[in-house]
C-alpha positions as CSV (number, residue, x, y, z in Angstrom):
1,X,0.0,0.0,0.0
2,X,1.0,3.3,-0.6
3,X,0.6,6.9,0.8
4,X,-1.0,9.5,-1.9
5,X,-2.8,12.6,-2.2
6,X,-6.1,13.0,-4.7
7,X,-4.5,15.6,-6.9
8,X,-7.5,15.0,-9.7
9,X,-10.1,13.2,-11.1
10,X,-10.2,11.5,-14.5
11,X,-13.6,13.0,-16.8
12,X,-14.5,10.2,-19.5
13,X,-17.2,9.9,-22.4
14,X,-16.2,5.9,-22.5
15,X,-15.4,3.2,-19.9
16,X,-15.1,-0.5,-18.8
17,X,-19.2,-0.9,-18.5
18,X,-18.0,-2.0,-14.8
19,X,-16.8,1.2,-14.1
20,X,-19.3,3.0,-15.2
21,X,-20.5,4.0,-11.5
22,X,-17.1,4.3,-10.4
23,X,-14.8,7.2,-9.7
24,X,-11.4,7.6,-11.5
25,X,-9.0,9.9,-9.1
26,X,-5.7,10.6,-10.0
27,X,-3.0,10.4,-6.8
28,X,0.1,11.0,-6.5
29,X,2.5,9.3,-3.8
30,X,3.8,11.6,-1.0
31,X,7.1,10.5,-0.9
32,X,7.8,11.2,-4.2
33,X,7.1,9.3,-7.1
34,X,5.0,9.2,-10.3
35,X,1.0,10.4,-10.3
36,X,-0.9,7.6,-11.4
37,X,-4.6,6.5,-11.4
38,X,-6.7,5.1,-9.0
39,X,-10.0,3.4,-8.4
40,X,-11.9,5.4,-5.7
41,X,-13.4,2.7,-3.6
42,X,-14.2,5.0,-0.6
43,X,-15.4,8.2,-2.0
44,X,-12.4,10.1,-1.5
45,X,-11.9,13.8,-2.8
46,X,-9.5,16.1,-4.1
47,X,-7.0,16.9,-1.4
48,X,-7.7,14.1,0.4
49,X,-4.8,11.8,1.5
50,X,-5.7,8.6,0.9
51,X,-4.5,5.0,1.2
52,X,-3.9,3.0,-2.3
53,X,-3.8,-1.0,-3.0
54,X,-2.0,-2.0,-6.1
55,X,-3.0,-5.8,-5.3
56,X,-5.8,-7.7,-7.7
57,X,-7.5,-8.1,-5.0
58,X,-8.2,-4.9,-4.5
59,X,-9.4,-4.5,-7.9
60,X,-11.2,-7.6,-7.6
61,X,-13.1,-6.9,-5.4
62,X,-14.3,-3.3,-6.1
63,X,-15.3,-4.6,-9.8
64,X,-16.4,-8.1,-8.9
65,X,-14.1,-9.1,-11.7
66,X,-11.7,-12.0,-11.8
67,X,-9.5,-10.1,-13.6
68,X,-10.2,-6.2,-13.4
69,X,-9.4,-3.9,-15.7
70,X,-7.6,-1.6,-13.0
71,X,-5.4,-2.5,-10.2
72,X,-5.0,0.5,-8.4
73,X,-7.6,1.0,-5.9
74,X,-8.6,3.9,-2.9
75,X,-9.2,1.8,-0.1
76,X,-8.8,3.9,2.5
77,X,-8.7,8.2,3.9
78,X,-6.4,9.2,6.2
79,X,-8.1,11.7,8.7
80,X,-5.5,14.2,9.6
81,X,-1.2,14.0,9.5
C-alpha cells in the first residue's frame, strides 16, 4: 500500500461498463514518485490523503471481476497527519 494525495479526477465519455459507476481519481505518492490513477473505492476527494492498494485483489473486489481492468484501488482516507 501506498501513501498518496487526490490531486484529480479522471472525466470520460467511454469506460469499462464496470466502471461506469465508479470514480477515476488521480494520486500521487507523497514520498515522491509518479502520479498515477486510481479506483476510488471509498469516495475520497481532491485533497484528500488517501491510502492506495495495487493488489488484484483490490481491484477484484471493487469490480467483482476476476481479472479487473484496473489494479489501483482507494481503499482507505487518512483523517489528519
Amino acid at each position: 500500500m501506498k501513501r498518496c494525495r487526490v490531486i484529480g479526477k479522471v472525466v470520460t465519455n467511454s469506460k469499462h461498463e464496470v466502471l461506469v459507476r465508479r470514480k477515476i481519481m488521480v494520486v500521487k505518492p507523497v514520498n515522491g514518485g509518479a502520479s498515477q490513477l486510481a479506483l476510488d473505492g471509498v469516495g475520497a476527494g481532491i485533497g484528500s490523503h488517501v491510502l492506495v492498494s495495487e493488489s488484484g485483489v483490490a481491484g477484484s473486489q471493487i469490480t467483482g471481476l476476476k481479472y479487473p481492468p484496473a489494479r489501483s484501488v482507494i481503499v482507505g482516507i487518512i483523517d489528519g497527519d
